[in-house]
N, C-alpha and C positions, 0 to 999 in steps of 0.2 A: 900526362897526355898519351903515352903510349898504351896506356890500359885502356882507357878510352875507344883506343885505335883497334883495338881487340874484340872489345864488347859490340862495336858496330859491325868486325866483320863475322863475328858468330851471329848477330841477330841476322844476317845477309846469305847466311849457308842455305844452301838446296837440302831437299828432303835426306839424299843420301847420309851427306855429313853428319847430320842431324841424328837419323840414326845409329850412327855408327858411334858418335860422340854419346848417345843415350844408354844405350844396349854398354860398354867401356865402364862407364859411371856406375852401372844397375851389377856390374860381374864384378866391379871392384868392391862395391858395398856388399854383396852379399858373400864375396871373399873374405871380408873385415867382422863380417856376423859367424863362420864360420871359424874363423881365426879365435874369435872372442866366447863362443861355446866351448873351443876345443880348450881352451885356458880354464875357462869355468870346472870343466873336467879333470882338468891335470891336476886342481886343488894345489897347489905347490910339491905336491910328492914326488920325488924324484927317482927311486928305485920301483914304484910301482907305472908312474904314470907318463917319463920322461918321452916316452911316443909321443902321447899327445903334445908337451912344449915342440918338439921336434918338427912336428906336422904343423901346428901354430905359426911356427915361424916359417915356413916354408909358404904357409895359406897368406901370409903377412908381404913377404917377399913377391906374391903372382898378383896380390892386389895391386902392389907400388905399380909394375908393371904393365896393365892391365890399367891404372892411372895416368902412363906415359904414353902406352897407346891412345886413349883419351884426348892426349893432350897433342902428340905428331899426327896418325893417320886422318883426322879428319881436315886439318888443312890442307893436308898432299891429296888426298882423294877430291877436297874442293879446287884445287887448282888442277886436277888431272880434269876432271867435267868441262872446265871454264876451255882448256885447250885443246876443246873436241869441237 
């Protein structure tokens, strides 16, 4: 039931939300595409290539991130408009 409760109040979000929840989604994925080159890179080598895992995991880390803003900032930005 509470997922339910979720899916109606995102179909219900103002343009801003929306945005902001899109743009979050579109920097997390293409954080996750970069993360996943920089691996294809590293080849597992370690003494030549160990930057690239380094920066991987880091590129890996700002997506989670970048996922959680996703998931906080557009309900608070939707409840800050509703109290204007």
């Amino acid at each position: 039931m509470k997922l339910r409760a979720v899916f109606f109040r995102m179909a219900r979000m103002k343009s801003a939300p929306w945005y902001v929840f899109k743009r979050c989604l579109q920097l997390c994925c293409w954080l996750l595409l970069c993360c996943l080159l920089l691996l294809i890179a590293w080849d597992g080598d370690l003494r030549g290539g160990f930057r690239f895992y380094q920066l991987a995991l880091t590129l890996n880390e700002l997506a989670e991130l970048a996922l959680l803003g996703a998931v906080l900032i557009p309900p608070c930005l939707e409840d800050y408009l509703q109290g204007r």
